[in-house]
C-alpha positions in Angstrom: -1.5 -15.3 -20.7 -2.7 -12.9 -18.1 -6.2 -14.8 -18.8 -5.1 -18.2 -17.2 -5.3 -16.2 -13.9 -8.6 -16.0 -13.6 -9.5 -19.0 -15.0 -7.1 -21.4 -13.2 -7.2 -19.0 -10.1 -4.9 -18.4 -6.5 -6.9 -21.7 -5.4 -5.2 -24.0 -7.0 -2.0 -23.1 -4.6 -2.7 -25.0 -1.5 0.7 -23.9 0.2 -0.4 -20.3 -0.3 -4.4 -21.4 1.3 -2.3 -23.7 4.3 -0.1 -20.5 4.9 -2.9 -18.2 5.3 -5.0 -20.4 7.7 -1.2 -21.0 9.7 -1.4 -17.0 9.8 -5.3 -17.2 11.1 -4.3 -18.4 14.4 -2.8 -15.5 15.4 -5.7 -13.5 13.7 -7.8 -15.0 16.2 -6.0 -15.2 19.2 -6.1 -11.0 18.5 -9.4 -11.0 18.1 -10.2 -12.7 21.7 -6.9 -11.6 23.8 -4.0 -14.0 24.3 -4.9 -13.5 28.3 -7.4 -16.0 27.2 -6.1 -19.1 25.0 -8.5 -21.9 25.3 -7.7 -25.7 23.7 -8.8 -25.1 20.4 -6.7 -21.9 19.8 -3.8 -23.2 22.1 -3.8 -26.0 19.4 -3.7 -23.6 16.4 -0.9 -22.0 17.6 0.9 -24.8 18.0 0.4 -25.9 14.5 1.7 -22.2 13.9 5.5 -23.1 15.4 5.4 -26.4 13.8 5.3 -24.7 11.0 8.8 -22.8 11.5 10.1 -25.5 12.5 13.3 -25.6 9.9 13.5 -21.4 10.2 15.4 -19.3 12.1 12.2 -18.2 14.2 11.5 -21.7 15.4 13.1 -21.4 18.9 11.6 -17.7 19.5 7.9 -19.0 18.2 8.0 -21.9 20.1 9.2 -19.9 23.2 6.3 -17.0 22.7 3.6 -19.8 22.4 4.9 -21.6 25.7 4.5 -18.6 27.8 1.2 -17.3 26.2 0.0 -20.7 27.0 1.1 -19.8 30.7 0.3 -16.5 31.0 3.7 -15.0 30.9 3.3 -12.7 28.1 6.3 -10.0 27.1 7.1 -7.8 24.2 9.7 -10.6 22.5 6.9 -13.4 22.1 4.7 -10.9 20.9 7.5 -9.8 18.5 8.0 -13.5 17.2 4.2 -13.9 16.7 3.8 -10.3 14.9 7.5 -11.7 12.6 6.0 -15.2 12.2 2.9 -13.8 10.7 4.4 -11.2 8.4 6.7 -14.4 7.5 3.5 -16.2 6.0 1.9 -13.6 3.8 5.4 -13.0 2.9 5.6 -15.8 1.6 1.9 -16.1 0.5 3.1 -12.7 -1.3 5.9 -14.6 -2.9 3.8 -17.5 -4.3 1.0 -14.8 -6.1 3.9 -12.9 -7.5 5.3 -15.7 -9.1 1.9 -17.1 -10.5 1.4 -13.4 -12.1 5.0 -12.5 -13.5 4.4 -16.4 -14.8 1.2 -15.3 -16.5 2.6 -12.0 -18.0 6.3 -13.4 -19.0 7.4 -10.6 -16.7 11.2 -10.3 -15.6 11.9 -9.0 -11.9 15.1 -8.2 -10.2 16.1 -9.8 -7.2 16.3 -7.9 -3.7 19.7 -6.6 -3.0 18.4 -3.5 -0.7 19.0 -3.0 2.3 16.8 -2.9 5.3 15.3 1.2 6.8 18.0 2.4 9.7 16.8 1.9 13.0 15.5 5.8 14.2 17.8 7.3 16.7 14.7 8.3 19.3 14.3 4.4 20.3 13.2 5.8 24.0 9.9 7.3 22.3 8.8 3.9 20.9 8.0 2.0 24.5 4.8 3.8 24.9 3.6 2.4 21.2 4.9 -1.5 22.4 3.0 -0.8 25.3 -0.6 0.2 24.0 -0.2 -2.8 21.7 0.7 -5.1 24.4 -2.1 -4.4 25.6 -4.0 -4.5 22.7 -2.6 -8.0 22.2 -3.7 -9.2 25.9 -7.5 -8.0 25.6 -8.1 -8.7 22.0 -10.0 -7.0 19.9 -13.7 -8.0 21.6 -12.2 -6.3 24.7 -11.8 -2.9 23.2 -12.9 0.1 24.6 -12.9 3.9 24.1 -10.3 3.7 27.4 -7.8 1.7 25.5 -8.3 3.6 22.3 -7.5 7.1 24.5 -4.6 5.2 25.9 -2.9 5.6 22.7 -2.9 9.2 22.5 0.3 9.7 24.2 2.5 7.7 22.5 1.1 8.8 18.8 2.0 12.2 20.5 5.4 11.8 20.9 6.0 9.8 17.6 4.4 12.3 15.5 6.9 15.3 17.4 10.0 12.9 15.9 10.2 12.7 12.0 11.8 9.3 12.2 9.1 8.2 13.7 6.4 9.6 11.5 5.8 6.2 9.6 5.0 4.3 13.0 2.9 7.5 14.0 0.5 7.6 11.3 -0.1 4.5 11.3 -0.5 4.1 14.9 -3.0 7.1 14.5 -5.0 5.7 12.1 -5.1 2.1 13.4 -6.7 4.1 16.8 -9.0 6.0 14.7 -10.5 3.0 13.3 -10.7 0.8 16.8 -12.4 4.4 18.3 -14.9 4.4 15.2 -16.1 1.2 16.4 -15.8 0.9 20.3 -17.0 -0.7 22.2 -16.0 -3.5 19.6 -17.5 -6.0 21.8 -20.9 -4.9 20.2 -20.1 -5.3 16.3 -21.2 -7.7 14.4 -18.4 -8.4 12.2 -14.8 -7.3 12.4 -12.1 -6.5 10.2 -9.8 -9.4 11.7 -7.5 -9.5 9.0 -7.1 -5.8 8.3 -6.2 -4.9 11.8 -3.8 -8.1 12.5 -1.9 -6.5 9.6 -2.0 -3.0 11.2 -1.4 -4.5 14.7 2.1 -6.6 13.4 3.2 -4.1 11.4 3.2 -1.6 14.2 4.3 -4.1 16.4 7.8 -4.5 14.1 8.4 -0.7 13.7 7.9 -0.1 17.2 10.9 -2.0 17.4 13.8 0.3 16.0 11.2 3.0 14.7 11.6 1.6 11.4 12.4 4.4 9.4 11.9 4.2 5.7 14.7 4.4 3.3 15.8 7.8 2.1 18.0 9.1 -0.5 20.8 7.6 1.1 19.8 4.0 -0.2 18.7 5.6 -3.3 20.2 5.2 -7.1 20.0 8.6 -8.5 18.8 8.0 -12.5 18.7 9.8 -15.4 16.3 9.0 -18.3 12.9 9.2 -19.5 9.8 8.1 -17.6 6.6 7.3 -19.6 3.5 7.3 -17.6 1.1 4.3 -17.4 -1.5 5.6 -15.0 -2.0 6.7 -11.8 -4.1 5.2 -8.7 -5.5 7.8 -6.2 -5.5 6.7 -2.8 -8.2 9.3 -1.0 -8.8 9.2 2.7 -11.2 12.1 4.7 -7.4 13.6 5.9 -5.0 13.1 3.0 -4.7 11.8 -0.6 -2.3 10.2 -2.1 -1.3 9.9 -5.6 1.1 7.3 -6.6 1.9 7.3 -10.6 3.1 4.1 -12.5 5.4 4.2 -15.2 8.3 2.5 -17.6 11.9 4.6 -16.8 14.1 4.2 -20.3 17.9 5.4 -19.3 20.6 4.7 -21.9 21.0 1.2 -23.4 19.5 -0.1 -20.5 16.1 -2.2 -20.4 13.5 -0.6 -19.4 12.5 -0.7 -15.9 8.6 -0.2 -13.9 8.9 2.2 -11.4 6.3 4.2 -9.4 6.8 7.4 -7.1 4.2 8.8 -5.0 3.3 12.4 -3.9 0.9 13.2 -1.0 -1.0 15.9 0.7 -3.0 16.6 4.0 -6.3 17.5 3.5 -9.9 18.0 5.0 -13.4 15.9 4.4 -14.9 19.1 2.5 -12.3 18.5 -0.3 -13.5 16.1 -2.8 -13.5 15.7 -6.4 -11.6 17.0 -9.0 -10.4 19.7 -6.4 -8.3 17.3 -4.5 -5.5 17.7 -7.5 -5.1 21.5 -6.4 -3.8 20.3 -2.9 -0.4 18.7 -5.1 0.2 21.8 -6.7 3.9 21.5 -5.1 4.4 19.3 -8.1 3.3 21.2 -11.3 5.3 19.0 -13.6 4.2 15.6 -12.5 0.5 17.1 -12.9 1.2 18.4 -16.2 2.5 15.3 -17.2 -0.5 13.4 -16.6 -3.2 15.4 -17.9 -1.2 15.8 -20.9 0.3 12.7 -21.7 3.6 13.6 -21.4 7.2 12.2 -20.9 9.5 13.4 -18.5 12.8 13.9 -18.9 14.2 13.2 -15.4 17.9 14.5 -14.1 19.6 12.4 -11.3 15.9 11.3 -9.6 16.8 9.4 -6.1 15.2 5.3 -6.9 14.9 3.3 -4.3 15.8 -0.6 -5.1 12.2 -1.1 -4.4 11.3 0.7 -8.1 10.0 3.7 -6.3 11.4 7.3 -7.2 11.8 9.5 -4.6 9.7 12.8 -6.8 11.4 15.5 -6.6 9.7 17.9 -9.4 12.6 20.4 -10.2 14.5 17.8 -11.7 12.0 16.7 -14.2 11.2 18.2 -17.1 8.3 17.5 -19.9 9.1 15.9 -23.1 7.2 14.7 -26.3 3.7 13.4 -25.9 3.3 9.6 -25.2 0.2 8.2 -25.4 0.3 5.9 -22.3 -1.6 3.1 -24.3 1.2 3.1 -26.9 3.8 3.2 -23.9 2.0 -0.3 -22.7 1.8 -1.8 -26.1 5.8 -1.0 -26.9 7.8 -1.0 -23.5 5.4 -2.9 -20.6 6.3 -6.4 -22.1 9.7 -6.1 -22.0 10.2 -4.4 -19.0 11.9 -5.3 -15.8 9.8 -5.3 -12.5 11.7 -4.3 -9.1 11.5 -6.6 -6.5 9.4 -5.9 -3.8 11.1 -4.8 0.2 10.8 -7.3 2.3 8.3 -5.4 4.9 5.9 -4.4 1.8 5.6 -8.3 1.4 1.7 -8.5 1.7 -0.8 -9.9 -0.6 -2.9 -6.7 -0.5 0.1 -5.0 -1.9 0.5 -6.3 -4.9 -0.5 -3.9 -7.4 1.2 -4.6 -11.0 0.6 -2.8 -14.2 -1.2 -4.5 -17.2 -2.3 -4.4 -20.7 -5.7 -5.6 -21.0 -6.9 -5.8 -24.5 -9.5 -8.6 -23.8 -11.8 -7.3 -21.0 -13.9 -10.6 -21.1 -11.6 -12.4 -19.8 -10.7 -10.4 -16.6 -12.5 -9.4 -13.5 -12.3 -4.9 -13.7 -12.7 -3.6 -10.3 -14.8 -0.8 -10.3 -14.8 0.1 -6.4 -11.9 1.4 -6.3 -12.4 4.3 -9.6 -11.4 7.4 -7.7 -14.0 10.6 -7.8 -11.3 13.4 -9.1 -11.5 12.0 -12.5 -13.8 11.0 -15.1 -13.5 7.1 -14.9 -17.0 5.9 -13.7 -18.8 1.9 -14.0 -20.7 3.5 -17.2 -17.2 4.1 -18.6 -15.7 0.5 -17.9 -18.8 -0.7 -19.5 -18.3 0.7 -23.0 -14.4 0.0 -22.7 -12.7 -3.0 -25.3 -8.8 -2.1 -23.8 -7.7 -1.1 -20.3 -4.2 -0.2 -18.5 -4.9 -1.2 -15.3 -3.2 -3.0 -12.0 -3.5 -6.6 -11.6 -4.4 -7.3 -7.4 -5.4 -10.1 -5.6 -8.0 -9.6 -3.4 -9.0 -12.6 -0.9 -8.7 -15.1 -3.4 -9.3 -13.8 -6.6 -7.3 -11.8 -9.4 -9.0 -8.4 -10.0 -7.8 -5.8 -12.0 -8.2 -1.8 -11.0 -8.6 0.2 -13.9 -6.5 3.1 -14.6 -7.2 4.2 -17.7 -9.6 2.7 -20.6 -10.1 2.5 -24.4 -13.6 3.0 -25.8 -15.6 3.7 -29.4 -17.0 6.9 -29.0 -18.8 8.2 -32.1 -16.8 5.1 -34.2 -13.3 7.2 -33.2 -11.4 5.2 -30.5 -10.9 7.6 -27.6 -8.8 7.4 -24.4 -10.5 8.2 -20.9 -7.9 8.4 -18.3 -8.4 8.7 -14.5 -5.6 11.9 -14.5 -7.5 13.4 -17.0 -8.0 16.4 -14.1 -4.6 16.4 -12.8 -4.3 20.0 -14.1 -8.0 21.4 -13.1 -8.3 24.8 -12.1 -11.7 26.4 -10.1 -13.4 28.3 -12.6 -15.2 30.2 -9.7 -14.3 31.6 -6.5 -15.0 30.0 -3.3 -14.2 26.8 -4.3 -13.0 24.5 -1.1 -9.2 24.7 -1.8 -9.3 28.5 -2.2 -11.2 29.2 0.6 -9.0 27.1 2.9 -5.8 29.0 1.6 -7.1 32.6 2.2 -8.1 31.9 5.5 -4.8 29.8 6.6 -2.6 33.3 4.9 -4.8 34.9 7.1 -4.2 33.5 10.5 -0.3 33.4 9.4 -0.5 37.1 9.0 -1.9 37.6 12.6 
């Protein structure tokens, strides 16, 4: 029962609490520079290669915590401590995984993927390993606007490679958020864990470049996919809409998938307005304002569960309630496993059922501002299709969509409900934008 979640909790795991301390040593050794590693963080790292002792990154964890202890530090220690933490909330990722599919009775396939090829433009990447070299040698107290504009040129030439554009915007926007708050030295509090994740993950695609998998990995599938919900991921420069649903193809069992579309935007575009910035994708729009199934025709899926959306080869079917698609297909479905660089606690993000709302925690923080979903909604709700998270020790769930008595007639209110909004005046952001970029084009 998904209830026994949040009454029994992701404390009762003490592997998954010992791995995340293990992982806190090199939090903190980022935090103050490994140019400086006193005893008592010395000490923690050491516990950190004990830990690996019967893995294959034993000898290179032991080796990069010998010479940071000396003063010797080079980009494959810094590698084995970036891999040796991503290893840990791996596994941490594992354990909370297994405690929810246990909870729901939910199936998942095994990984049989394969890893993203390595980028051809390997040359542009020593500029990135440098910067966060250097990042990892100051720490994060040591931080200032000159080390944040040391960046620039390596974000520069990842961005002018497509194979590189994964490393590059997330290089961009780790900077961005270090330049918001030099000098760091002065803050109060600090995001430690947030940017150890940015700074390892960078670390490991500025390997090989990293590049995600493409079509070339992908299954292409034909069937029906009936849509659960959809979480809206808005930042001041792009949004993000990634769409969960259960993909019928033949005889065979149903299967959760997601796919994401995206958009650049600007800080002026908010609201329901952001939806006009996908209009690339009419179908998938349609679809969720309307409730609708679509008929999809050879769609690229990635063994991760994530369709690679490509809107002329879907087409809209019947209506489908998406409430009625959770009550008939979401228990029997089979969950993909998860890529083994998406491995992260903060990742997990797996659609639910929730017909008792008293017994789970609904996050309302993260209700997006394009739809109609508010707090005042959630508080009126009995049923909810949301996704179940764990966030820092504690099972939430984000609502997508909710079920309240309005008027003693059950209604649906859905956060997609806009998906298909159109300005009913001129002038609006979107608009305005437009006329003058066909403008400047025409010069």
């Amino acid at each position: 029962m998904l209830s026994s979640l949040f009454t029994v909790g992701a404390e009762a795991d003490a592997g998954l609490t010992a791995a995340l301390e293990l992982a806190g040593a090199v939090d903190e050794g980022l935090v103050h520079g490994f140019a400086r590693v006193d005893e008592d963080r010395a000490a923690a790292l050491a516990g950190l290669a004990a830990a690996f002792g019967g893995s294959p990154l034993r000898e290179p964890v032991a080796e990069a915590i010998e010479k940071i202890a000396t003063g010797s530090i080079a980009d494959e220690h810094l590698f084995a401590l970036a891999a040796a933490r991503i290893a840990l909330f791996g596994a941490a990722h594992d354990a909370l995984l297994a405690q929810a599919d246990a909870a729901l009775g939910r199936r998942r396939a095994t990984w049989d993927g394969e890893p993203g090829p390595a980028a051809a433009a390997t040359h542009l990447l020593g500029g990135a390993r440098s910067w966060l070299r250097e990042l990892a040698i100051t720490g994060w107290r040591g931080v200032d606007n000159d080390l944040v504009a040391a960046s620039t040129q390596a974000i520069e030439a990842a961005l002018g490679d497509p194979e590189l554009r994964r490393l590059a915007l997330l290089l961009d926007g780790f900077a961005a958020e270090l330049r918001a708050g030099s000098p760091i030295a002065t803050l109060e509090h600090l995001p430690v864990r947030r940017w150890a994740d940015l700074w390892s993950r960078a670390l490991l695609l500025a390997r090989d470049g990293g590049r995600a998998p493409g079509e070339a990995q992908a299954e292409p599938v034909t069937g029906q996919l009936y849509v659960l919900g959809a979480d809206v991921h808005e930042h001041p420069s792009a949004v993000q809409v990634q769409v969960h649903g259960v993909l019928t193809a033949g005889g065979a069992a149903p299967r959760l998938v997601r796919t994401s579309v995206s958009a650049a935007k600007v800080d002026t575009i908010v609201g329901p307005a952001i939806w006009l910035l996908l209009a690339d994708h009419p179908r998938l729009l349609s679809a969720l304002a309307k409730h609708r199934v679509l008929e999809l025709a050879d769609m690229p899926l990635l063994p991760g569960g994530d369709l690679i959306w490509r809107d002329e080869r879907a087409t809209a079917g019947d209506e489908a309630d998406p409430f009625t698609t959770a009550r008939v297909h979401l228990g029997a479905a089979l969950a993909p496993a998860t890529p083994p660089l998406e491995r992260h606690p903060a990742r997990i993000a797996e659609p639910v059922l929730v017909e008792d709302l008293s017994a789970v925690t609904l996050d309302a923080r993260r209700l997006p501002a394009c739809g109609p979903l508010t707090p005042a909604v959630l508080e009126s709700a009995s049923a909810a299709i949301g996704l179940l998270r764990w966030d820092d020790g504690a099972w939430t769930v984000q609502p997508l969509a909710v079920q309240a008595t309005v008027k003693k007639k059950l209604v649906g209110v859905h956060n997609t409900a806009l998906a298909d909004w159109q300005p009913t005046k001129k002038g609006e952001a979107v608009e305005v934008l437009r006329e003058r970029a066909g403008r400047l084009l025409r010069k």
